[in-house]
N, C-alpha and C positions, 0 to 999 in steps of 0.2 A: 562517552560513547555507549555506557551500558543505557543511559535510562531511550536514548535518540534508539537502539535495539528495540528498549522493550515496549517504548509508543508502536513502534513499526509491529511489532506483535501483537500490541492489542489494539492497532487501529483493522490488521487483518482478521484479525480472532471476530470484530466489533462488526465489520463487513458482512460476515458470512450469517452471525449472528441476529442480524435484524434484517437479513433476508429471508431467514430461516424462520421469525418472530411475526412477522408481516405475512409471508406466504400462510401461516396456522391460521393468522387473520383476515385472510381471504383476498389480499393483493396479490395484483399477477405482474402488475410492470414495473421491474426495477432499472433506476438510474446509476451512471454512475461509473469515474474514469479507469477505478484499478479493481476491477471486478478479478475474480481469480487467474484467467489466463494472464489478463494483463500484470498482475502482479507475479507470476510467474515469468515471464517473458521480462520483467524489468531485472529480477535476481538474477533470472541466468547471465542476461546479457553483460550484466553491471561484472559477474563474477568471471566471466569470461574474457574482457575487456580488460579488467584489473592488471594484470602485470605489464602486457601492451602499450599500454595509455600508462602507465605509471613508468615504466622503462622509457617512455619517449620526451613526456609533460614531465613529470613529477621525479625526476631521479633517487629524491632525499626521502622521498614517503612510499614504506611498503606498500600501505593498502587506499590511498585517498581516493581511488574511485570509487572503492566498494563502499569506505565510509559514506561516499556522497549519494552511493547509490542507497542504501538507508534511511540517509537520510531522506530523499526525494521519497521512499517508499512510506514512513514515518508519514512524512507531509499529507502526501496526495491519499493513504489510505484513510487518516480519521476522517479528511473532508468528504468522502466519499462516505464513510459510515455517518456523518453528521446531515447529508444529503441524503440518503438513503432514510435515516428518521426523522429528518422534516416531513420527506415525500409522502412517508408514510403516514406519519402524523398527520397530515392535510388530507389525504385521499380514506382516511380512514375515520374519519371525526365526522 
């Protein structure tokens, strides 16, 4: 679970980063599913939901929402910093 954490950390770290890279470069439209709110709104929810959904589904596992909510954030943020420097890539070449 540590490394499935620390993609999720630097695929958000990655996001913000090559908007922040791009904007210096003169792009103004960015793409893109887990922009900051939305990855804010997927932690809360995920962290909020965790013993609910785990007390009703999953009686034997403390935490497998929040894992999975990681994991989905893991996922959905590199695609989204990988899309974001294609985008940019292309509009800026």
């Amino acid at each position: 679970m540590f490394w499935v954490t620390a993609a999720a950390l630097m695929g958000s770290v990655m996001v913000s980063y090559v908007k922040a890279r791009a904007e210096g470069l003169g792009q103004t439209e960015f793409r893109g599913l887990m922009q900051r709110p939305e990855r804010l709104i997927l932690l809360i929810t995920g962290t909020v939901l965790n013993a609910p959904i785990n007390n009703l589904f999953f009686p034997g596992c403390a935490d497998c929402t929040l894992q999975w909510t990681i994991v989905i954030l893991a996922v959905l943020t590199n695609l989204t910093a990988l899309q974001r420097l294609v985008s940019s890539r292309r509009e800026l070449a």
